[in-house]
N, C-alpha and C positions, 0 to 999 in steps of 0.2 A: 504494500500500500504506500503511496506517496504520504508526503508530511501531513500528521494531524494538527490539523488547526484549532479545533474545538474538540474537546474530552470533557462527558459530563460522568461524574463517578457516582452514582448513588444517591442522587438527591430526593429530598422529601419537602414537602413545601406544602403549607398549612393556613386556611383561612380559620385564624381564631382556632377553635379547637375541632375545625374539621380537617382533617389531612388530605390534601388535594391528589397529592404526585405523591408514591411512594417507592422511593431504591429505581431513584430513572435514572439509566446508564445509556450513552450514546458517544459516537464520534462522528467527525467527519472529517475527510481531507479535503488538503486545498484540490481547490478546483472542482469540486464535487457539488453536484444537488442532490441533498438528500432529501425524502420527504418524509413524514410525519402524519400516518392518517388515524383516524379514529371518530370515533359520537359523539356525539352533541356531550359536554360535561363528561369527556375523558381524561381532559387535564392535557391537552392539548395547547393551548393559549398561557396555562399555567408556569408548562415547559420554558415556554418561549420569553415568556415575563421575568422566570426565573434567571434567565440567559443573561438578560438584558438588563439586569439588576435591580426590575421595577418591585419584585418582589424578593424579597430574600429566603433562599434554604435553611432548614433547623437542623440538617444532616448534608454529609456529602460534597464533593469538590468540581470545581467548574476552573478548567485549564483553557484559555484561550492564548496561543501559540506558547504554549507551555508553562506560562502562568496565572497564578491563581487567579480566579477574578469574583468568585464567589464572596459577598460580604462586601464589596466594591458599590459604590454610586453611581447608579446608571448612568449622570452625565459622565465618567470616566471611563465607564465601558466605553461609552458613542465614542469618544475620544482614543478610543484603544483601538479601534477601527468595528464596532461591531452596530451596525444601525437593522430598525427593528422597523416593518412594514406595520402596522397595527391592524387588529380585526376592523370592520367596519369604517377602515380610510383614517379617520382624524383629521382631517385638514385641518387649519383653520380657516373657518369657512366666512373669517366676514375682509380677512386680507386676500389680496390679487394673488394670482398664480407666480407672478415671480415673486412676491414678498414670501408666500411659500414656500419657493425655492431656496429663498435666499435663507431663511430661517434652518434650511437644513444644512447651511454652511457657517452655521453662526459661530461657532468655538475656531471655524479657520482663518488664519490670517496672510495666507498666500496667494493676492489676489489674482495677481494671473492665472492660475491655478483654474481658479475660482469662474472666470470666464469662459477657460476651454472646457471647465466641467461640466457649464451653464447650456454652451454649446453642443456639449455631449448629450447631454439630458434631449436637448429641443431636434437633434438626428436622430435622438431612440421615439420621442413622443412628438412629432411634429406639429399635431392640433396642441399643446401645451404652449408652441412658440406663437401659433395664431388667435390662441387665449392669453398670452402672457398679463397684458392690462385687464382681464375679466377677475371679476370677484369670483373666489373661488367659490362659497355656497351657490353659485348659481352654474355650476359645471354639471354637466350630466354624469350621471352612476359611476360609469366607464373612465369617462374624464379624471374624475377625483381618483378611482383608483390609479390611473396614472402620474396623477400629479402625487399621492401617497410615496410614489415610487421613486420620482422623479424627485421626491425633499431629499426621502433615504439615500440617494448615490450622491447629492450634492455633501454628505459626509465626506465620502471618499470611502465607505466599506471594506474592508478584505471579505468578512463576511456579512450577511444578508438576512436576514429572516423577516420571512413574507408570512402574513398568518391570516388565511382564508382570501386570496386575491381574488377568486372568483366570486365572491358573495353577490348577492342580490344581484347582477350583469345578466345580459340577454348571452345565450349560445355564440352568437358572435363575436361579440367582446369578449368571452372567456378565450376565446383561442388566440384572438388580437394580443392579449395578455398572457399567455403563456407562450406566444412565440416570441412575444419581447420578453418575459425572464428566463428563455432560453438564451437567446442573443446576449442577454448580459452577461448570464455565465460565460460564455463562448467570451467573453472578452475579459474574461479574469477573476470574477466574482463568484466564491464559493456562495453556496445560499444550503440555506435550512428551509424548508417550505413548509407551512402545515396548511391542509388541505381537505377540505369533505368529500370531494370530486376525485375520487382514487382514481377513476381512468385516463383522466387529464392532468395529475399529478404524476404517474407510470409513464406518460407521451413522454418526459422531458428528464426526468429523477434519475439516478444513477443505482440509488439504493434506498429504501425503505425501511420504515418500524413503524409497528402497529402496538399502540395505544389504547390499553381497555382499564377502566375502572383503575386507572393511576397509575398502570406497572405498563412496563414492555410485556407484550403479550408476543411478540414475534420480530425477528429480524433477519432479514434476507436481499439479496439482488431483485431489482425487478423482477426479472424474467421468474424468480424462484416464489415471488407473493404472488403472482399470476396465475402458479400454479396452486396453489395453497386454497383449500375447499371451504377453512372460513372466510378468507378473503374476499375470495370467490362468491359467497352466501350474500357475507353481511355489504362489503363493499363494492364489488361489481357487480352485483344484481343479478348472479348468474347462479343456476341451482347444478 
């Protein structure tokens, strides 16, 4: 396996005194999309939170490129290179589309940088550079979830975590959207994905785990969860 980027060992992670994620173990190497599927309230988002330091672990260690970061301040994570796509988009929805943008650049101070990243952004999402003066609340579904994406890279990421990018999108959009977070990967960006849509998370992912009731219930290659007769059941629809 090439360099792991992200090593999670064990973590538990607790609303109050209900235990969300129990003994969640995972990696992933550079360059890799790995996804993440599971139901409604499997601790999915949980995962992701924990990642990204919005939540903190009571057990267990989170190594991103080899050090700890578990216990860390999410703004130090973003800063560490790890930015977090949110369920549901988050925009800010009463600033413009570049003020969004630019918000996702805010800890940076390289501004040239900063420009060809702006640039980068408006070649991956081209309707974001013909909305850039539109308020973002008034962007369609698909839209915001692009510009969600388009805040996340103006970090600068190594890694990526997307958490349900196809929510509420028309069939169209969802593919618009998983061909562009294939393309990103394709230009350098490991990602973490989670995903309710197992067959459109499988199009692009390198490797999977399946998430039940807080534990790793399964971990395999694509091609090896395709074949797997719950996955099969619960997640592609298929008896």
């Amino acid at each position: 396996m090439d360099e792991v980027i992200l090593k999670v060992e064990g973590i538990h992670t607790s609303y109050g005194n209900i235990e969300a994620i129990r003994g969640i173990s995972l990696d992933i190497a550079k360059g890799e999309i790995v996804c993440l599927i599971g139901s409604n309230g499997a601790g999915k988002t949980t995962t992701l939170n924990t990642i990204s330091g919005i939540l903190k672990p009571k057990k267990g260690k989170i190594l991103f490129k080899g050090k700890r970061i578990d216990g860390i301040a999410a703004f130090k994570i973003a800063r560490m290179g790890i930015s977090q796509v949110p369920e549901g988009r988050k925009i800010f929805s009463r600033l413009t589309v570049m003020e969004n943008l630019e918000m996702g650049a805010f800890f940076r101070k390289d501004k040239a940088s900063i420009e060809k990243d702006l640039k980068g952004v408006f070649e991956i999402f081209p309707r974001l550079d013909e909305r850039k003066d539109q308020v973002a609340g008034t962007l369609s579904g698909g839209e915001q979830q692009m510009l969600a994406i388009g805040r996340a890279l103006m970090a600068r990421p190594e890694l990526l975590l997307l958490d349900e990018p196809s929510m509420g999108l028309a069939p169209i959009l969802v593919e618009l959207i998983f061909d562009t977070i294939e393309k990103i990967n394709q230009r350098g960006t490991t990602m973490l994905l989670v995903e309710q849509n197992a067959s459109m998370a499988f199009q692009i992912a390198h490797r999977g785990y399946v998430i039940q009731s807080g534990e790793i219930a399964l971990h395999d290659s694509i091609a090896g969860l395709k074949e797997d007769n719950m996955v099969k059941r619960l997640y592609l629809g298929l008896e």
